[in-house]
C-alpha positions in Angstrom: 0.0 0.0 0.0 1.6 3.2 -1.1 2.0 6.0 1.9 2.3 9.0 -0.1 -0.3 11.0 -2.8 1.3 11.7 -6.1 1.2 14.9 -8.5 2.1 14.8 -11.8 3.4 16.9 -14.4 3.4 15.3 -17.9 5.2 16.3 -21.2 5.3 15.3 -24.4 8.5 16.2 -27.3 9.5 14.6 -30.9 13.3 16.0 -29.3 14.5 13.4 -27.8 16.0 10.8 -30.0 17.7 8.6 -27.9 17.3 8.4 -23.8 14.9 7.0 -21.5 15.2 6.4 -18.1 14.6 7.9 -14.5 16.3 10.3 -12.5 15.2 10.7 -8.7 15.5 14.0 -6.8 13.4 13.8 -4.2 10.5 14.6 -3.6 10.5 14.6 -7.7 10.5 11.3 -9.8 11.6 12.0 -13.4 11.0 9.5 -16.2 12.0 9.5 -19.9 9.3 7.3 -21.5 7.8 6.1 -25.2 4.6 4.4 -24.7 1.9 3.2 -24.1 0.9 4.1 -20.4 -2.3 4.5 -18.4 -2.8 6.8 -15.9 -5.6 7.4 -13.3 -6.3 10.5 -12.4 -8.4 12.9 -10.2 -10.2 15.6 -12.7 -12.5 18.4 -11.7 -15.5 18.5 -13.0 -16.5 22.0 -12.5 -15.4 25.3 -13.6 -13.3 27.2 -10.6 -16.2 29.7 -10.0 -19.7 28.5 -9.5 -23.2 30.0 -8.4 -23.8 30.1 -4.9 -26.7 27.6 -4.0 -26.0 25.2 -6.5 -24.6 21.3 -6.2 -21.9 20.4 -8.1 -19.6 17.1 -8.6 -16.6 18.4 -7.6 -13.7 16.0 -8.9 -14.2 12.5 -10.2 -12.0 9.4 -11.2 -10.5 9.5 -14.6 -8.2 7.2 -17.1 -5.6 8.9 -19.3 -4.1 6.5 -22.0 -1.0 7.3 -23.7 -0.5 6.1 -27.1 2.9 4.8 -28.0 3.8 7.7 -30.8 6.7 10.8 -28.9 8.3 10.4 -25.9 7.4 11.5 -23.1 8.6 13.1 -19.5 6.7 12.6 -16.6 7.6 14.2 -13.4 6.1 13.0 -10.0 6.0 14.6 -6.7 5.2 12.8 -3.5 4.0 14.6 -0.4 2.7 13.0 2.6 -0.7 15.0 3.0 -2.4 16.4 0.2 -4.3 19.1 1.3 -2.6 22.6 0.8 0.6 21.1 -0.8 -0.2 20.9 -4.6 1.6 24.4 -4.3 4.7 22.3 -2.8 4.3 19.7 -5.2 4.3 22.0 -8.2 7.3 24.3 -6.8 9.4 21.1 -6.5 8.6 20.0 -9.8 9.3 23.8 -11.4 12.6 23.1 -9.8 13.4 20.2 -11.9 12.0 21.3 -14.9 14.3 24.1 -14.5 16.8 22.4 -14.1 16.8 20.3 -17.1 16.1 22.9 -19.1 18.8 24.9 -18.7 21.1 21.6 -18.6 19.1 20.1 -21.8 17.0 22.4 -23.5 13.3 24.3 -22.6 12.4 23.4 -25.6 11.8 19.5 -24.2 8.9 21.5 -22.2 7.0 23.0 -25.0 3.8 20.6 -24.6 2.4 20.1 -21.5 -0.2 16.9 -21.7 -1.6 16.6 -18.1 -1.0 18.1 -14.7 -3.2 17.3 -11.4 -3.1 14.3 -8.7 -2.6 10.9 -9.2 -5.7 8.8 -7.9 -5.1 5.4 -5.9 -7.6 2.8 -5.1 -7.1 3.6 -1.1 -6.1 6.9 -1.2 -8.1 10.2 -1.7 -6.0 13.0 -3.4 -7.7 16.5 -3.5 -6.7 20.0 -3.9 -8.3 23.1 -5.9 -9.1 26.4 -5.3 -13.2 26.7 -5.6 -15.2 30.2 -5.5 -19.1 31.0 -4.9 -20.4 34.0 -6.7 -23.7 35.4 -7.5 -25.2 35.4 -10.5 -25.0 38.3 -13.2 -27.3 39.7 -15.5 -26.4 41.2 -18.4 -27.9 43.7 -20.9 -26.0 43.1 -24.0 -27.5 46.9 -25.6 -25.9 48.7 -22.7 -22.7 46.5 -22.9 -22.0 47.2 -26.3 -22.8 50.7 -26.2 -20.3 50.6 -23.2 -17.7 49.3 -25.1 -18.4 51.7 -28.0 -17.7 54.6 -25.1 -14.6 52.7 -23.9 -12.8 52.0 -27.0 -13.5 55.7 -28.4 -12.1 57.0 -25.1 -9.0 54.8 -25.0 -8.1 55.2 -28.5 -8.1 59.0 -28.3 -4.7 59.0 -26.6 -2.0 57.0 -28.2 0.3 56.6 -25.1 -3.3 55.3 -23.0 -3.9 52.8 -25.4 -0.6 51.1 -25.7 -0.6 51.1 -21.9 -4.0 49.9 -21.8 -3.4 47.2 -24.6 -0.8 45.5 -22.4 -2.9 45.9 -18.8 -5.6 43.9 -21.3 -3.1 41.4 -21.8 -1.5 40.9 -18.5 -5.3 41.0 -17.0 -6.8 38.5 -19.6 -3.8 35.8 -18.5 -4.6 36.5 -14.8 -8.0 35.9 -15.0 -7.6 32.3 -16.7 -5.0 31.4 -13.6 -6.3 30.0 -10.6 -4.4 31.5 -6.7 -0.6 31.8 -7.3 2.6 34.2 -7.4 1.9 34.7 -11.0 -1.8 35.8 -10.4 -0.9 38.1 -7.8 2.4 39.2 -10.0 0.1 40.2 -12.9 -2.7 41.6 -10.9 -0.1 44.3 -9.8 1.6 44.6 -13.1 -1.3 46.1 -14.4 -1.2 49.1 -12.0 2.4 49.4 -12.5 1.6 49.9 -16.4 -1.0 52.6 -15.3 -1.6 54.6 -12.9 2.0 53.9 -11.9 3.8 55.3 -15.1 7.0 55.9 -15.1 7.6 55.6 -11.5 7.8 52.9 -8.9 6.0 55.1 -6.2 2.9 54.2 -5.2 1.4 57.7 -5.0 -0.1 57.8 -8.2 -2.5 54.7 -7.8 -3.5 56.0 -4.4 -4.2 59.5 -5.7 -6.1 57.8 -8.4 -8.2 55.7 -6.8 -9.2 58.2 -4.2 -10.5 60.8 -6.9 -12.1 57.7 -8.6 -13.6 56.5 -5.4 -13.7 59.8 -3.7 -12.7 58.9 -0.5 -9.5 60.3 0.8 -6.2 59.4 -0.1 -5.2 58.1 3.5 -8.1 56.2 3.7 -7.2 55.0 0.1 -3.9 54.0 1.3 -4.6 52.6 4.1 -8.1 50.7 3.9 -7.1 49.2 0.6 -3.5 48.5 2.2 -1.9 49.4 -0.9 1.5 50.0 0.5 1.3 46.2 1.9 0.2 44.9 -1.4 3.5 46.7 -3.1 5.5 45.6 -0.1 4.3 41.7 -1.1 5.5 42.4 -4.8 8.8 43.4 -3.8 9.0 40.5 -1.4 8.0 38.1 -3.9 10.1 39.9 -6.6 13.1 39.6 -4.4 12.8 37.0 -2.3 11.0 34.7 -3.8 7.6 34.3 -1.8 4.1 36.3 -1.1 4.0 37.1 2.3 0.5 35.9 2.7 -0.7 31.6 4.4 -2.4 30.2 2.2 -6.1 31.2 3.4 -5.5 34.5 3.1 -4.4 34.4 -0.4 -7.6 34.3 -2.2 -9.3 37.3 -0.2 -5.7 39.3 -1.4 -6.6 38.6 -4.8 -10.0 39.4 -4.8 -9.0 43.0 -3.6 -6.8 43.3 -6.2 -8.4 42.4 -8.9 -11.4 44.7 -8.0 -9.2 47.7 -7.5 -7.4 46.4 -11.3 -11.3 46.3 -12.6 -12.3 50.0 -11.0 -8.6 51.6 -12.7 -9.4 49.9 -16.1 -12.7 51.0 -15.7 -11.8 54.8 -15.2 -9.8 54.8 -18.5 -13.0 53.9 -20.1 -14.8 56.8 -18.8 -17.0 54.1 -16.8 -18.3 55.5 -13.6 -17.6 54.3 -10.1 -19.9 51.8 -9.1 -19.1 51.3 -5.3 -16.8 48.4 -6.3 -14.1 49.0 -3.7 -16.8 50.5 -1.3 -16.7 47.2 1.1 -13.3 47.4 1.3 -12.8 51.0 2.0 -15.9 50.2 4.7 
């Protein structure tokens, strides 16, 4: 009977020519394989965000079959408790993947096939991030119109648009990611692009968002906690870790996002609408 849960990374390249075996680094199993190979896996079954007051089937049981065409790199991690440590399990494999790219080549890395828990017969692996919001409804007129508005407005100035353009792009990726470094990293980019132009200081964002909001700038500051959400960057940036457990890290994202939405928002000429207000109480 095996003692530990499993994650997995799996890859797939037409690189390597010649070359399979393992190489252990604990925690982190890697193989070099051709196959065929069956795998049994834990897969959710529901989208990340869900309406409040519904039932949903989390995770269930799956098979994944690998042909025998390419070779293939799979990449274990083994952790004695699996809830709260696919985070371990995923920095430990980063590590190796790292690794062997800069001593082989990225480019073996290109094609990610599968990540997520291993299932056994006797063990129960589970770990996801899972979020209960209301419902929406949505006039498509007005929204269209809106966007009409928007795109006229950010247009008019060249230097807004380009900036705007990339907070699109680094806002778009961080929405598709679930709680992480690189959701938080992104989140704060996007201010950084604007209102944080050309300067590290975090004096424009609070003076924006307090004439947006109109609330005060100290309240701004310190309410929203911005200088503890720059502090975090440049911890994370430079020492390689968000200051934030684990439960907290969610909630910190939430914020952020929602002050990212009411700045983007602004550059559209869309007026407040009390997003921030429960945080700024």
């Amino acid at each position: 009977m095996a003692s530990f849960f499993r994650f997995l990374k799996l890859y797939r390249t037409e690189l390597v020519k010649s070359g399979t075996g393992k190489i252990i680094a604990d925690p982190v199993r890697v193989e070099f394989f051709t196959g065929p190979r069956t795998y049994k896996v834990f897969v959710p079954q529901c989208p990340p965000v869900i309406a409040a007051g519904t039932e949903r089937t989390v995770a269930s049981a799956k098979e994944i079959r690998l042909s025998g065409e390419g070779l293939f790199i799979e990449l274990i991690a083994r952790t004695e408790e699996s809830f709260g440590s696919r985070q371990f399990c995923e920095d430990q494999i980063d590590a190796l993947v790292t690794q062997l790219s800069a001593l082989i080549s990225p480019d073996l890395f290109a094609l990610e096939v599968w990540r997520g828990w291993l299932s056994d017969a006797h063990l129960l692996a589970g770990d996801m991030w899972l979020k209960l919001a209301g419902p929406v409804s949505v006039d498509l007129a007005k929204v269209g119109a809106e966007i009409t508005e928007f795109s006229r407005r950010a247009r008019s100035d060249p230097d807004l648009y380009a900036r705007f353009t990339l907070m699109s792009k680094l806002l778009a990726r961080a929405i598709g990611m679930l709680p992480s470094e690189e959701k938080f990293l992104w989140l704060w980019t996007v201010l950084e692009v604007f209102p944080m132009k050309d300067t590290s200081n975090i004096a424009p964002l609070v003076e924006h968002l307090a004439q947006t909001t109109g609330h005060s700038a100290s309240d701004v500051k310190d309410r929203l906690q911005i200088g503890r959400l720059y502090g975090a960057r440049c911890h994370l940036v430079h020492n390689g870790r968000l200051p934030f457990p684990v439960g907290q890290l969610g909630a910190v994202l939430e914020k952020l996002m929602a002050i990212d939405l009411v700045v983007i928002r602004s550059l559209g000429g869309i007026p407040y609408r009390g997003e921030l207000d429960r945080f700024l109480g």
